[in-house]
C-alpha positions as CSV (number, residue, x, y, z in Angstrom):
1,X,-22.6,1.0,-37.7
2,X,-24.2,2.9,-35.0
3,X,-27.4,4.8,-34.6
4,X,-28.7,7.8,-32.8
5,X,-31.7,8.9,-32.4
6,X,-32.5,12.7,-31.6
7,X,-36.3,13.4,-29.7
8,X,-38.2,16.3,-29.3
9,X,-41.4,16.8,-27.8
10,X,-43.5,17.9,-31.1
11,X,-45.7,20.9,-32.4
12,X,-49.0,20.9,-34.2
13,X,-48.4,20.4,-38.3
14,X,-50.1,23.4,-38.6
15,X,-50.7,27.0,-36.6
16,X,-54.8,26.1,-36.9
17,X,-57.2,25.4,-33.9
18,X,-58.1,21.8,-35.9
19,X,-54.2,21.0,-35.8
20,X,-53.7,22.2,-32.7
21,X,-56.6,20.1,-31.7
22,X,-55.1,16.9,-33.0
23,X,-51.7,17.9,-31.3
24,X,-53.0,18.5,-27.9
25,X,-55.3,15.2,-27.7
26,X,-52.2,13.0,-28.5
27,X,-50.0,14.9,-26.1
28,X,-52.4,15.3,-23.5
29,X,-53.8,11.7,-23.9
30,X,-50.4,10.4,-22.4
31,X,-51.0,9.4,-18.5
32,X,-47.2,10.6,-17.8
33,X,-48.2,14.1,-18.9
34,X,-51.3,14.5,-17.3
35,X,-51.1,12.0,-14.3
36,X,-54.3,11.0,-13.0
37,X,-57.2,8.5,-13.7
38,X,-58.3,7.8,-17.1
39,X,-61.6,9.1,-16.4
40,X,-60.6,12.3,-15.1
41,X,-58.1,12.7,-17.7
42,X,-60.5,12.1,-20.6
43,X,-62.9,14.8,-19.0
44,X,-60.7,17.1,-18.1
45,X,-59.3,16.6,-21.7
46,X,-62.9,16.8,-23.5
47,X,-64.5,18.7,-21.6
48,X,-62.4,21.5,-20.3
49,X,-59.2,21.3,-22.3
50,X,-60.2,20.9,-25.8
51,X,-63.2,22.8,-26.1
52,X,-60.9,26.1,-25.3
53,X,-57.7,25.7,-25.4
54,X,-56.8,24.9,-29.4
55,X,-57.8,28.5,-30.6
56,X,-56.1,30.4,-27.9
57,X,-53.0,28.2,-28.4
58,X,-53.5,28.4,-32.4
59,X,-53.5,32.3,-32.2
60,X,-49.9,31.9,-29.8
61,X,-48.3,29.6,-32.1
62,X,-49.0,32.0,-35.5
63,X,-47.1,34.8,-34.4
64,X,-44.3,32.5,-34.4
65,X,-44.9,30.0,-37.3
66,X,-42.3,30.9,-40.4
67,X,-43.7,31.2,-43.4
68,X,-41.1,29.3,-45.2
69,X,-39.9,26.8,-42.4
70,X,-43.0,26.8,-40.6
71,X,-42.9,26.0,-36.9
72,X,-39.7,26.6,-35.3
73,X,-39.2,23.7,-33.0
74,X,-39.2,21.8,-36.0
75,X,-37.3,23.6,-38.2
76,X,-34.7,24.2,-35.5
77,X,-34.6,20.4,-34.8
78,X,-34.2,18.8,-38.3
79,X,-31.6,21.2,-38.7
80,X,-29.7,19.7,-35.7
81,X,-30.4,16.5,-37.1
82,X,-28.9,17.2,-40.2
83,X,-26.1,19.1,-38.9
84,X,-25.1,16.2,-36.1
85,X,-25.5,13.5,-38.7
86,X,-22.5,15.8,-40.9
87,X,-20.6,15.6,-37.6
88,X,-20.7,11.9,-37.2
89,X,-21.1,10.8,-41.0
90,X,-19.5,7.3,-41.8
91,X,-20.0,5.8,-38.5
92,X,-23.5,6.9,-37.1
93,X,-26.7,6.5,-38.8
94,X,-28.7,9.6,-37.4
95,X,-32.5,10.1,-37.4
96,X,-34.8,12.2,-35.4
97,X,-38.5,12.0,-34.2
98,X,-40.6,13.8,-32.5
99,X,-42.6,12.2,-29.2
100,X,-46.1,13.3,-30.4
101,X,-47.2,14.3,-34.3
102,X,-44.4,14.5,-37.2
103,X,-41.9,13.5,-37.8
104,X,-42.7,10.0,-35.9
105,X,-40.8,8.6,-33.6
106,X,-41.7,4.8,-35.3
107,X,-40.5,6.0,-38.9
108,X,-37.5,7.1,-37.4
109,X,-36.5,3.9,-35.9
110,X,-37.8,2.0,-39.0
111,X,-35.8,3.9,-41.1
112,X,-32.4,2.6,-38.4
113,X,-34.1,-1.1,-38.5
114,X,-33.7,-0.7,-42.4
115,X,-30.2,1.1,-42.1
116,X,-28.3,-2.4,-40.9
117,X,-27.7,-0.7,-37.1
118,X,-26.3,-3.2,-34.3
119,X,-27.0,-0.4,-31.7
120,X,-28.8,2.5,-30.6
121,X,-28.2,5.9,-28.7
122,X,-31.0,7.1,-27.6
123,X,-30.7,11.1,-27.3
124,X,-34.5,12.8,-25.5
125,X,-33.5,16.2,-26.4
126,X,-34.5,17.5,-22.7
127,X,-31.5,18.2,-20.7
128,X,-33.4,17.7,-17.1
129,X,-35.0,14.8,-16.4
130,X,-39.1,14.5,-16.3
131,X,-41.7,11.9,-16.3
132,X,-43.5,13.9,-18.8
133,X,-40.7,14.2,-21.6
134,X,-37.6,11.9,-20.7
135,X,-39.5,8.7,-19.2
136,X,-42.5,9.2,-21.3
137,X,-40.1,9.0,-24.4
138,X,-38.3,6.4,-23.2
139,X,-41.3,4.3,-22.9
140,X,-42.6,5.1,-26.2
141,X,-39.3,4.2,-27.4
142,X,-39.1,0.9,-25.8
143,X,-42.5,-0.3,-26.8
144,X,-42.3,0.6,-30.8
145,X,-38.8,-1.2,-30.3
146,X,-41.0,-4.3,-29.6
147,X,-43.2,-3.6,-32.1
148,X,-40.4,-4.0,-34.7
149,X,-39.2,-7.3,-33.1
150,X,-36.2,-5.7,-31.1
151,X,-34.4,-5.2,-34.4
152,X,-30.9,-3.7,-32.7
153,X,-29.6,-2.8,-28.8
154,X,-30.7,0.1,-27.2
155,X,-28.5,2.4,-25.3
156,X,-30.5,5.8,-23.5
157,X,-29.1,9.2,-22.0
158,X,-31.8,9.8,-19.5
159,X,-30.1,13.3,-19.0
160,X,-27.5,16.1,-19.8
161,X,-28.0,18.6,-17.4
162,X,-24.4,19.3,-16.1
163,X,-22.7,17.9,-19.8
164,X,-19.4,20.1,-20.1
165,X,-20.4,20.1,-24.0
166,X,-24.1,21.5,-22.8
167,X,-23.0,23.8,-20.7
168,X,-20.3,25.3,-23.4
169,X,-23.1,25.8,-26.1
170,X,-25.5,27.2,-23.5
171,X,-22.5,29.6,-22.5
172,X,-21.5,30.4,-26.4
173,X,-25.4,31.1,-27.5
174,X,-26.4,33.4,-24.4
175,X,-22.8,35.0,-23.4
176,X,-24.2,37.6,-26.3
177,X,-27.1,38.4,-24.7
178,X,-26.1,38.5,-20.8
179,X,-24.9,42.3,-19.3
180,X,-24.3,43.0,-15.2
181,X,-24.5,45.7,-13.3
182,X,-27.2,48.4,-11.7
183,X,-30.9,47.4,-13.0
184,X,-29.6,44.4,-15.0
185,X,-30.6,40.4,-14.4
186,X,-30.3,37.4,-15.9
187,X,-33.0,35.0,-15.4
188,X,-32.8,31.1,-16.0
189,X,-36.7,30.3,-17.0
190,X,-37.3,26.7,-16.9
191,X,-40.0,24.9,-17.8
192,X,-42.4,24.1,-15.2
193,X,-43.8,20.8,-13.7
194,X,-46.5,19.5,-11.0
195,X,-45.2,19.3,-7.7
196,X,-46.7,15.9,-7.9
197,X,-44.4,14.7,-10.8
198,X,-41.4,16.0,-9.4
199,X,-41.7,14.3,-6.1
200,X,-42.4,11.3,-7.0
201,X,-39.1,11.1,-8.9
202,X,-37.6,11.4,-5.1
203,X,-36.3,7.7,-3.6
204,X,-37.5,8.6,-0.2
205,X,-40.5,9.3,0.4
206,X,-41.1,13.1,1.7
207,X,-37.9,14.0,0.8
208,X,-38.6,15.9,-2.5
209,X,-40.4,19.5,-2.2
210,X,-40.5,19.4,1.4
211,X,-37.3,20.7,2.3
212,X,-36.5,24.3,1.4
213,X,-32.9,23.7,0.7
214,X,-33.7,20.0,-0.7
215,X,-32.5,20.9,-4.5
216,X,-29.6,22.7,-3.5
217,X,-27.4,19.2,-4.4
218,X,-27.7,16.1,-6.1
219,X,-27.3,12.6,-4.6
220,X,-28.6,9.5,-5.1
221,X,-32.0,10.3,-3.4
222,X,-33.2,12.6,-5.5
223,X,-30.5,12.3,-8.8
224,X,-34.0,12.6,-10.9
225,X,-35.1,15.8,-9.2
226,X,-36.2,18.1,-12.0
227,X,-35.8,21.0,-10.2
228,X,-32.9,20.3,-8.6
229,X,-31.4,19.4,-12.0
230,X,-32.8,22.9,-13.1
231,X,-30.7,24.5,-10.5
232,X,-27.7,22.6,-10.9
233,X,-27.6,23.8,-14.5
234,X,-28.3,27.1,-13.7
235,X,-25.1,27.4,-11.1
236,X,-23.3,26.0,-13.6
237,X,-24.1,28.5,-16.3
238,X,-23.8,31.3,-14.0
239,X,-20.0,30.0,-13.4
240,X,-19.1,29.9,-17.2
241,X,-20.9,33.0,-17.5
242,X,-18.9,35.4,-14.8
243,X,-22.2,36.3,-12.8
244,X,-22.2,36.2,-9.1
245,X,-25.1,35.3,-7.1
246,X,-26.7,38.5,-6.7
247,X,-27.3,38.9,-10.6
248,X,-29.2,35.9,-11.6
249,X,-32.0,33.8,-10.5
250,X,-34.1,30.8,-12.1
251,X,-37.8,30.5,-12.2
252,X,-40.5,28.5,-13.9
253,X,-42.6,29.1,-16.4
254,X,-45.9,27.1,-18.4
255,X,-48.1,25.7,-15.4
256,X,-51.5,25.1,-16.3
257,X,-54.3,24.4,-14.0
258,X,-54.8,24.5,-10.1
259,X,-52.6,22.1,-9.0
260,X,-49.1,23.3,-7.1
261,X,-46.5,23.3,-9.6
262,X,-43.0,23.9,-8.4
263,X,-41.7,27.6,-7.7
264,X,-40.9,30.7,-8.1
265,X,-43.7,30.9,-11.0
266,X,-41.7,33.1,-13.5
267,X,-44.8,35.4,-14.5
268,X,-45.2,36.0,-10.6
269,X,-41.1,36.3,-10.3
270,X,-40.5,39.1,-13.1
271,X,-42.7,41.4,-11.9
272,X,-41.2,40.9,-8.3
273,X,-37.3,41.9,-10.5
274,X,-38.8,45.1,-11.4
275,X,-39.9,46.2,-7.8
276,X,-36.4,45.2,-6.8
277,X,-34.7,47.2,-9.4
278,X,-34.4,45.7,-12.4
279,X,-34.8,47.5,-15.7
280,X,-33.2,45.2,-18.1
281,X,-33.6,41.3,-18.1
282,X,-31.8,38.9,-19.9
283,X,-33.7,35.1,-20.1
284,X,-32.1,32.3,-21.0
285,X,-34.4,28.8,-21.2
286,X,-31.9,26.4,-21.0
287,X,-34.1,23.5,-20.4
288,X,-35.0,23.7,-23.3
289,X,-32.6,23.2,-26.5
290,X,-34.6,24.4,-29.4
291,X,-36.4,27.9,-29.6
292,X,-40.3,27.1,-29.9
293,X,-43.6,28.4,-28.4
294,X,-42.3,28.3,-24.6
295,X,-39.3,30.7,-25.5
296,X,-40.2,32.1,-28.8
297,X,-44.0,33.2,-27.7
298,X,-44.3,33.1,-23.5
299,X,-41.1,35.0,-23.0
300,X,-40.2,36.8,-26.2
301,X,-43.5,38.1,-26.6
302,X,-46.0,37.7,-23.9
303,X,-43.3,38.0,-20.9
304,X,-41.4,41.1,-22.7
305,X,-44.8,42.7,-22.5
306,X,-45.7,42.1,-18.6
307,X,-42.0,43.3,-17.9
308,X,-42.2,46.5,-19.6
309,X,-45.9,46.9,-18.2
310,X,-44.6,46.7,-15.0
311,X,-42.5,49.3,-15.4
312,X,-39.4,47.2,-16.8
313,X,-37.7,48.6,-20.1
314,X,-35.5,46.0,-21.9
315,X,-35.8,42.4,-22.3
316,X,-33.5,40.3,-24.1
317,X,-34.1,36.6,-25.2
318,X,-30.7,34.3,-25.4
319,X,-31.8,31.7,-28.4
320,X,-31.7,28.1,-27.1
321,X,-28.5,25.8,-28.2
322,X,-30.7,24.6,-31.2
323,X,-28.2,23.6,-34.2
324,X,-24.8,25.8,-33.0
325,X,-21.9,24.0,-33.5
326,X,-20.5,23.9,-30.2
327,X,-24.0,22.0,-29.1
328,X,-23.4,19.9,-32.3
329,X,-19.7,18.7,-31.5
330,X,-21.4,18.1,-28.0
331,X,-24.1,15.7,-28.8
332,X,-21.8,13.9,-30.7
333,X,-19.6,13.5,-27.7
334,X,-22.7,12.3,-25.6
335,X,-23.3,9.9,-28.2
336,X,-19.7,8.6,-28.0
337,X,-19.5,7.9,-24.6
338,X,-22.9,6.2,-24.2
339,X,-21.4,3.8,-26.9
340,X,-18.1,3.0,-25.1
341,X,-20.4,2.0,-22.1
342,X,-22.3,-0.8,-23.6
């Protein structure tokens, strides 16, 4: 039998400044997140980060916490899970974990050790490819594996960005949610990243974010480039979804700190939409693939209320792919074709 293993990035047990405390120092601790010296990570981490940050984040992540399946990124995940191990049932053994908090990523490949697998898919739930999520999950991956004495093969989907079956459930959860015409505009906001990160992804050096036009396509050069990837997926979704050029657009959203982070910023870029006309935006997130603080709280709440205070009047949310069944029948055609490769 086969395994899979589904990751996602994790969320605090708990919508309190102590969880959120614990959360954030594991997440933040990790040198592919925050990339600089240990020293300067630990003080910008004690001393700048943690002091502040919990409670303000703790207040964010309770107006979305459910009281019943409380927070949403896991909820919407274990239900993915479930629903992709229904799919595949008889031949796949399938167990999820999250990078940082709970579920763990090492009682999820215990519990495949234990299951008899010969082989695992390894499935990071981010569709572009970042030093911060894919490679940082990877690497965890690869050093628990050790840990437990290399108990089966590993097989790993680094990315899924242009995946017909991706691009079909992003088209069949926003398609809903998506109008054109005069004051109407779709916006793709991504997550963002450090310049820094994104670059060094780049084969050549000064190739990445020095060209203008350097994300326009993909080649071996820069076949890691987030942004790039960003904008490949977005073209592609604009395709299945009808628009032309003129009605969409793709942004990025979540930078924290001083250093440059890649552009346009999307709280800078929605006010811009409304000077130019729009009155009613339409956001889809598509890199990410379950709803959670990023879409649920940054754009459903806090960018709904800059757009209509800048003189904006409806904005519309698309819900990520989370557990639809066209997302489900495509992850289990991911997982397929990684096998056949091996």
């Amino acid at each position: 039998m086969k395994g899979l293993l589904l990751i996602n990035l994790g969320t605090p047990d708990e919508p309190t400044p102590k969880a959120v405390r614990r959360y954030l120092r594991e997440f933040l601790s990790d040198p592919n997140v925050i990339d600089i010296s240990a020293l300067g990570r630990f003080l910008l981490l004690n001393l700048v980060i943690l002091p502040f940050r919990p409670k303000k984040s703790a207040q964010a992540y309770q107006k979305i916490w459910d009281e019943t399946h409380g927070s949403p990124l896991l909820h919407n995940s274990l239900k993915l899970a479930e629903a992709v191990s229904k799919r595949l049932e008889g031949t796949w053994q399938v167990e999820f974990g999250m990078r940082y908090g709970n579920p763990s990523l090492q009682a999820a490949m215990e519990r495949l050790r234990d299951g008899g697998v010969d082989e695992v898919v390894i499935l990071p739930l981010y569709p572009q490819y970042a030093t911060s999520s894919t490679a940082s999950s990877i690497q965890a991956v690869q050093r628990l594996w050790k840990e437990l004495g290399e108990p089966y093969r590993l097989e790993f989907i680094e990315d899924f960005y242009r995946d017909p079956g991706f691009i079909r459930a992003l088209k069949a959860t926003s398609e809903a949610y998506v109008q054109t015409g005069e004051g109407h505009h779709v916006l793709f906001s991504c997550h963002g990243l450090p310049v820094r990160q994104v670059a060094a992804t780049a084969t050549e050096p000064g190739l990445c974010c020095e060209a203008d036009d350097c994300c326009n396509t993909i080649q071996d050069i820069n076949k890691r480039c987030y942004r790039a990837q960003c904008l490949a997926t977005s073209r592609l979704l604009a395709t299945a979804l009808g628009l032309e050029e003129s009605d969409w657009s793709m942004s990025f959203q979540s930078r924290l700190g001083r250093t440059p982070w890649i552009q346009p910023f999307t709280g800078e870029h929605i006010p811009q939409l409304v000077e130019d006309g729009v009155r009613h935006l339409h956001v889809i997130c598509h890199s990410f693939t379950a709803d959670c603080l990023e879409t649920l709280e940054e754009i459903g709440i806090r960018a709904q209320e800059d757009f209509q205070a800048a003189g904006g009047e409806t904005l519309t949310l698309a819900p990520c792919v989370n557990d639809h069944p066209t997302w489900v029948e495509g992850i289990a055609d991911l997982a397929a074709a990684q096998a056949l490769k091996s």
